[in-house]
DOMARKE-138294 format. One line per field, with one value per residue (C-alpha): x, y, z; residue number from 1. Coordinates in steps of 0.001 Angstrom, whole numbers, plus 500000, padded with zeros to 6 digits. Layout:
east X, ...
north Y, ...
up Z, ...
i NUM, ...
END
This chain:
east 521664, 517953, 516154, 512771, 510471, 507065, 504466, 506165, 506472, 509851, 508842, 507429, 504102, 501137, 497470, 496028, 493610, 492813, 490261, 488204, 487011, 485449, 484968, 485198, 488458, 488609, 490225, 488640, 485403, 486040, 484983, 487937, 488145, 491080, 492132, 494588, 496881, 498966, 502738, 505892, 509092, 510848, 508397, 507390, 504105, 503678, 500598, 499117, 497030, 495105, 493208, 496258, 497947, 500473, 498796, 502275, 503184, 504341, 506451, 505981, 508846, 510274, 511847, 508126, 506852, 505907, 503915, 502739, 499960, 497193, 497803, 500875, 501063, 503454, 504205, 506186, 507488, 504332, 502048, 500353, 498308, 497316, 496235, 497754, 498893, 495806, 496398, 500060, 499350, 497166, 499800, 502383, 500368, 499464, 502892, 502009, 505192, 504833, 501330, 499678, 497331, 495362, 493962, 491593, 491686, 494531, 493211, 493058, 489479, 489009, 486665, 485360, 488468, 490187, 492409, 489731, 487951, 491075, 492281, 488837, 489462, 493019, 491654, 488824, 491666, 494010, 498070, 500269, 503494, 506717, 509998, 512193, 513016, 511650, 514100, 514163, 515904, 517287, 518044, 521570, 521698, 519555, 518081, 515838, 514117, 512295, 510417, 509283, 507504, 506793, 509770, 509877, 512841, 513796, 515849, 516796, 514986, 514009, 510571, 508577, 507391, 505329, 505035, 503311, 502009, 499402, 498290, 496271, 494303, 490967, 489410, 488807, 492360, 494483, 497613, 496322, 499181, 499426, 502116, 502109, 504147, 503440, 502177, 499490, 497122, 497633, 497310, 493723, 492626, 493811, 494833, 493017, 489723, 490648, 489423, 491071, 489701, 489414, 488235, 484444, 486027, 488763, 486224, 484701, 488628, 489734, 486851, 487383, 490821, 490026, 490444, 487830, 485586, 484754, 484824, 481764, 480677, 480708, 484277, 485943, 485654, 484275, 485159, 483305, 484133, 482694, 482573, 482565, 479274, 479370, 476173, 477535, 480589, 484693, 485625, 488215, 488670, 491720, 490984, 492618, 496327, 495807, 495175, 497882, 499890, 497788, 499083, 502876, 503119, 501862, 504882, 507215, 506315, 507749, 511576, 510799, 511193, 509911, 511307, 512725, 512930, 510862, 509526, 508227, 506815, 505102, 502553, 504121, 502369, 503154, 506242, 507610, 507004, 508397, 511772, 512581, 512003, 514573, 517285, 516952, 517683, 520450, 522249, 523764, 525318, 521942, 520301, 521202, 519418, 518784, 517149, 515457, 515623
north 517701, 517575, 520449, 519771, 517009, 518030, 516809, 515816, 517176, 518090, 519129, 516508, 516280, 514801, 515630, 519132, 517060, 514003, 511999, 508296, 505703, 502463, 499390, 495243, 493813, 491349, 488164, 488847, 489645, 491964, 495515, 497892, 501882, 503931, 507399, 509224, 511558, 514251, 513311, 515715, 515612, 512492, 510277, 508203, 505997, 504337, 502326, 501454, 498727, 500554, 497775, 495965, 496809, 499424, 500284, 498866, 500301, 498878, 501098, 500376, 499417, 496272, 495213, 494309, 492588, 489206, 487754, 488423, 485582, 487326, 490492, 492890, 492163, 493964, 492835, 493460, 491362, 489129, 491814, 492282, 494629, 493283, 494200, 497944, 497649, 499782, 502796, 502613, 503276, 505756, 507577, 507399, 508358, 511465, 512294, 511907, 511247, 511200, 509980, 508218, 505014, 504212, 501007, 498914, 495225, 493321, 494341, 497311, 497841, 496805, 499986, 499188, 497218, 500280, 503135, 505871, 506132, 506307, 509272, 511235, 511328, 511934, 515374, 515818, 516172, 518267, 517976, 519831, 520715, 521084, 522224, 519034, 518089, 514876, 512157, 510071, 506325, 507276, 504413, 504022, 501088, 498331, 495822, 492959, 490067, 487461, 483949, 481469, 483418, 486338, 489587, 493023, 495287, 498511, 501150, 504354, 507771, 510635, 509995, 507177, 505339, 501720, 499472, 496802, 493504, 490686, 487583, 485493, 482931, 484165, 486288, 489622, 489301, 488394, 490224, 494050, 496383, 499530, 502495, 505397, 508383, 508405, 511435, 512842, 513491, 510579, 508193, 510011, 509746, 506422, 504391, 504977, 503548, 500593, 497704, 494259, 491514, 487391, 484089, 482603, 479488, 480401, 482115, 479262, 477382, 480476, 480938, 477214, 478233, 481249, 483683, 486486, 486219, 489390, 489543, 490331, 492577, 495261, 495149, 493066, 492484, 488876, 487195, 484290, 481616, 484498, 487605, 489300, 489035, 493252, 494401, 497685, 496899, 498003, 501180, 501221, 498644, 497505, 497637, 494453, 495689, 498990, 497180, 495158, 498707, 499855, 496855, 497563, 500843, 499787, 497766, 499488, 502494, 500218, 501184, 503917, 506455, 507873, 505612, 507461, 504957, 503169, 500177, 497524, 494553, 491494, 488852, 490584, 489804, 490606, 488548, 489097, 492915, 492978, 490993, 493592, 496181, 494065, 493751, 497428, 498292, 495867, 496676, 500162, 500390, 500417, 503498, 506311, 508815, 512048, 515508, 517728, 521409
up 493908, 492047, 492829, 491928, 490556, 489575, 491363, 494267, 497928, 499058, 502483, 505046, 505761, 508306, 508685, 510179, 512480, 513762, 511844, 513218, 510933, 511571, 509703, 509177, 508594, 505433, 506768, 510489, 510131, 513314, 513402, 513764, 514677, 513877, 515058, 512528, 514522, 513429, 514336, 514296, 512034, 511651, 513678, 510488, 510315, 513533, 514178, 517885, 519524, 521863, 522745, 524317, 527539, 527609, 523758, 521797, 519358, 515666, 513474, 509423, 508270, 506559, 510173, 511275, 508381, 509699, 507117, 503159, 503155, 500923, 503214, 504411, 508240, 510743, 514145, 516983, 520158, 519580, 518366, 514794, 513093, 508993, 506231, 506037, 502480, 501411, 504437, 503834, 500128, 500620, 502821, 500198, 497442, 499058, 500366, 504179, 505962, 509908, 511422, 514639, 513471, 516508, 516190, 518520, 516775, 514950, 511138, 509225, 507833, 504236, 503457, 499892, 499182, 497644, 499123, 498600, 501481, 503352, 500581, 500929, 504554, 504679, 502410, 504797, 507388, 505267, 504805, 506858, 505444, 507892, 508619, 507693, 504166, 502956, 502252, 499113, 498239, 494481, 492516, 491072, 489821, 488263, 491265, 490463, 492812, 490487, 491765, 489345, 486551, 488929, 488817, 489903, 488458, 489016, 486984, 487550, 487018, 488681, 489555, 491461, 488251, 488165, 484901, 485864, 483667, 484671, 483573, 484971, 483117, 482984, 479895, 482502, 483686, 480914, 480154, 481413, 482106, 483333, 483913, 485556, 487730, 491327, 492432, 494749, 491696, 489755, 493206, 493977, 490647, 489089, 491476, 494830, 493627, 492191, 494496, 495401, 494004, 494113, 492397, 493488, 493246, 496303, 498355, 499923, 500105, 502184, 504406, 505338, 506395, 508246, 506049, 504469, 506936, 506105, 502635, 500807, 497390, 499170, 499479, 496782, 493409, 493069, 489449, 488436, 485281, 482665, 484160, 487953, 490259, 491095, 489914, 489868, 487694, 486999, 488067, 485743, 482447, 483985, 487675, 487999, 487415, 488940, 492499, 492058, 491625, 494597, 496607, 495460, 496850, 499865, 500215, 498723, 501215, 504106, 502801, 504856, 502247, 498914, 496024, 492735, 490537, 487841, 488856, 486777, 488230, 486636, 488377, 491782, 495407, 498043, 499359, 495985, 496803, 500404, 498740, 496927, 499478, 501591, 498672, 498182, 501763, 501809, 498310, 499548, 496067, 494224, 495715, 497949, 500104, 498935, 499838, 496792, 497718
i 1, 2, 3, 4, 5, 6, 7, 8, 9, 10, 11, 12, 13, 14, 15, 16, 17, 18, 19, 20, 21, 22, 23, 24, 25, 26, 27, 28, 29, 30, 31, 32, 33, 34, 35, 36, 37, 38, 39, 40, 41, 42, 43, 44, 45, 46, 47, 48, 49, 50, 51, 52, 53, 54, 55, 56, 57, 58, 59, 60, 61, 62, 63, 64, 65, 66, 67, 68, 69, 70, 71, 72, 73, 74, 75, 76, 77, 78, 79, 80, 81, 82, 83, 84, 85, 86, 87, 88, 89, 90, 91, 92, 93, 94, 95, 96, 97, 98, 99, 100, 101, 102, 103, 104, 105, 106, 107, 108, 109, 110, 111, 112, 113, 114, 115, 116, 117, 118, 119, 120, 121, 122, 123, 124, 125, 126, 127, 128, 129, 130, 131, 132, 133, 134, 135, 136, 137, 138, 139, 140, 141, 142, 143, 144, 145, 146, 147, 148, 149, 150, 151, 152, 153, 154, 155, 156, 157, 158, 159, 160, 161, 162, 163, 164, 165, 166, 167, 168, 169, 170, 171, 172, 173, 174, 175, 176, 177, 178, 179, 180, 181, 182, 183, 184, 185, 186, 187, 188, 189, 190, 191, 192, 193, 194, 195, 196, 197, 198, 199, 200, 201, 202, 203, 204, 205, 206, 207, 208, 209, 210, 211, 212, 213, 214, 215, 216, 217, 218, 219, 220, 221, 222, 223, 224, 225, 226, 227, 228, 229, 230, 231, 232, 233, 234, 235, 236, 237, 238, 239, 240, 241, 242, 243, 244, 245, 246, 247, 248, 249, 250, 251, 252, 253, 254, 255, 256, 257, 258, 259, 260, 261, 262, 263, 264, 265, 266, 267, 268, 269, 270, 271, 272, 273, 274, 275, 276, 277, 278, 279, 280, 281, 282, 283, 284, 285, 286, 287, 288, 289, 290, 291, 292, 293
END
């Protein structure tokens, strides 16, 4: 059995208190509030639509998934809740393993179109450790999931690690890649902030279609034919790629546990990203579940 890994939590963990937030979702224009709640051992991430009768509840895992259209969206016996990719990252990044996500419209907020806000309040709160060991999904074997010119594959090792290559054919996006282990530090620090991001020339295409109604500079990165309309800038030179890996563990967190493995993914969304997080759960050979004590 490992016994350690640096830089990663062996013991689960939620939040010391509750925390509220408020914002506009991206695609629905709607304002949302959220409660964070503290949850025992074993209960997982489980989000709730409090504005519904009998407040249903939606657990995040890949069961729910319902659809990966230009968002992560979970939904249960007619129910939905989108856009959680950025929360869910947030969660895994800092190691949070059980928590309550009270929610009283169908869409997470978008925030600044990053996962920091969601980090600087999940630190406001403060982690709680437990009494149960965390579980982990250790990778065994080689596992891959490729569509057109678009793969993820994923190797063994004992760490959560992410390679990850884009190209897109535009001069700001062309060919950045970026790798990195997952940890709580390196999540906060280089990751977290990095801010989701889309084409002028597709904004007014998916507005027509009912989509980013909410989507403004404040919240997106907004990339023109020569450069992007921010006034205030990147965050990072490669901002662009480090979303994307934002994005991916987001999805990957809906296994249900901690990945140890290095992942390296190239032009990846996020049906590509939920495919391979269904192959892995379904190839028993390729992984295993493990405790580190």
């Amino acid at each position: 059995m490992i016994t350690e890994i640096v830089g990663v939590e062996t013991i689960q963990q939620t939040i010391n208190n509750a925390i509220t937030l408020g914002g506009i979702g991206l695609h629905t224009g709607k304002q949302v509030n959220l409660t964070l709640k503290p949850a025992e051992e074993e209960f997982g991430i489980k989000f709730v639509r409090v504005d519904l009768p009998g407040s249903p509840v939606i657990e995040a895992n890949t069961s729910m998934v319902v659809d990966t259209q230009l968002a992560t969206t979970l939904g249960y016996n007619g129910y939905r809740i989108s856009t959680v990719e950025h929360l869910l990252a947030a969660l895994s990044g800092m190691g949070i393993d059980n928590l309550c996500i009270e929610a009283d419209n169908p869409e997470i907020p978008i925030m600044d179109g990053s996962a920091a806000p969601f980090t600087s309040l999940l630190e406001e709160a403060g982690l709680k450790k437990q009494s149960n060991p965390k579980r982990f999904l250790k990778i065994k074997k080689p596992i891959q999931v490729t569509e057109g010119n678009s793969s993820i594959h994923v190797y063994p090792a004992e760490a959560m690690r992410i390679s990850y290559n884009i190209d897109f054919d535009h001069p700001l996006l062309k060919n950045q890649s970026y790798t990195l282990v997952v940890e709580e530090s390196t999540f906060t620090q280089e990751i977290s902030p990095a801010r989701t991001f889309g084409f002028l020339k597709d904004v007014e295409n998916l507005k027509q279609n009912g989509y980013a109604k909410g989507g403004s500079l404040e919240n997106a990165i907004v990339i023109g034919n020569s450069g992007i309309l921010n006034q205030e800038g990147l965050r990072f030179d490669n901002e662009f790629v480090r979303h994307k890996i934002l994005d991916l563990i987001g999805d990957l967190s809906l296994v249900g546990l901690p990945i140890l493995g290095h992942i390296v993914a190239h032009r990846s969304g996020h049906t590509l990203n939920l495919a391979l997080v269904r192959k892995l759960l379904s190839q028993k050979d390729c992984s295993e579940i493990i405790q580190l004590s």
